[in-house]
C-alpha positions in Angstrom: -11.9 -24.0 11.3 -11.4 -20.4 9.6 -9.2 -18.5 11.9 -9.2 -14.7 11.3 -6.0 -12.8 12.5 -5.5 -8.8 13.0 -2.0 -7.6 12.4 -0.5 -4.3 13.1 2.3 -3.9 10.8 5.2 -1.2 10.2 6.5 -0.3 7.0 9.0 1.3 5.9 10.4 2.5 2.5 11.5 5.8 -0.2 8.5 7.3 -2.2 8.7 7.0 -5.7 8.5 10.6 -6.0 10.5 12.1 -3.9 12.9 9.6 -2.4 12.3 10.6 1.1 11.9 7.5 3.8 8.4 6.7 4.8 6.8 5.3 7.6 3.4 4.1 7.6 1.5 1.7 10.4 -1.3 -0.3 8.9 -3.7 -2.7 10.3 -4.5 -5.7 8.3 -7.3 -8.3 9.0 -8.3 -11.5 7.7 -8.0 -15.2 6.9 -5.2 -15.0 4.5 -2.8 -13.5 7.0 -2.8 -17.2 8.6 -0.4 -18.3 5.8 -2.2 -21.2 4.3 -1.4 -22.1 0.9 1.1 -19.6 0.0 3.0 -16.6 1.2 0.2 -13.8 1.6 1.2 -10.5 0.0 -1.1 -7.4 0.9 -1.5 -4.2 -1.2 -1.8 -0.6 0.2 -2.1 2.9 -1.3 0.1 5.5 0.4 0.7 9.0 -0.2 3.9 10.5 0.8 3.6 13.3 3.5 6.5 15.3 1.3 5.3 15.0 -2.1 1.7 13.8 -2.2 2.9 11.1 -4.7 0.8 8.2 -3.9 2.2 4.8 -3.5 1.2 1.5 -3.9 3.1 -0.8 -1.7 3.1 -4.6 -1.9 4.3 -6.4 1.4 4.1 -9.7 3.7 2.4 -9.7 6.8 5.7 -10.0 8.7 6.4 -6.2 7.4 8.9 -7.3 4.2 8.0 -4.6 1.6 8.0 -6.8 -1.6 7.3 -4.0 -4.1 7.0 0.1 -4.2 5.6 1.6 -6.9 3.8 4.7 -8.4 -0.1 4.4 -7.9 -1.6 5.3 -11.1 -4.0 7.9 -10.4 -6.6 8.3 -13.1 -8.1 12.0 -12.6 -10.7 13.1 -15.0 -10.3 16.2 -17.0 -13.1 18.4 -17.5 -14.0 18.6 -20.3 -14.2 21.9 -22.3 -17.7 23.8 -22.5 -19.6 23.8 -26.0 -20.4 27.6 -25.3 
């Protein structure tokens, strides 16, 4: 039987832009939560309320931030007019 769980999880960590502590609550749902063949590790884009610099966080269910990194935006430029 597939049990789906819904987790409400605090994290915590230093933006990669500013180095200012962060706080972010998010709610995760799903099978893979359950544990089952492996240690799960969720992904989760945040952008620091300081800076703007968005983050791409890695972490476990139980809250354990595994990874913090820069989220690599990719804006598009516009391109110059042929007038």
């Amino acid at each position: 039987m597939d049990v789906m769980m819904d987790l409400k999880v605090s994290l915590d960590f230093l933006c990669c832009g500013c180095e200012q502590s962060v706080n972010v609550t998010v709610e995760c749902k799903g099978k893979g939560l359950a544990g089952e063949g492996g240690w799960p590790v969720a992904t989760v884009n945040v952008p620091c309320p300081n800076c703007g610099q968005v983050n791409q966080l890695f972490f476990e269910p139980s809250g354990t931030v595994r990874s913090v990194r820069p989220y690599p935006c990719f804006r598009l430029l516009p391109e110059p007019s042929m007038n």
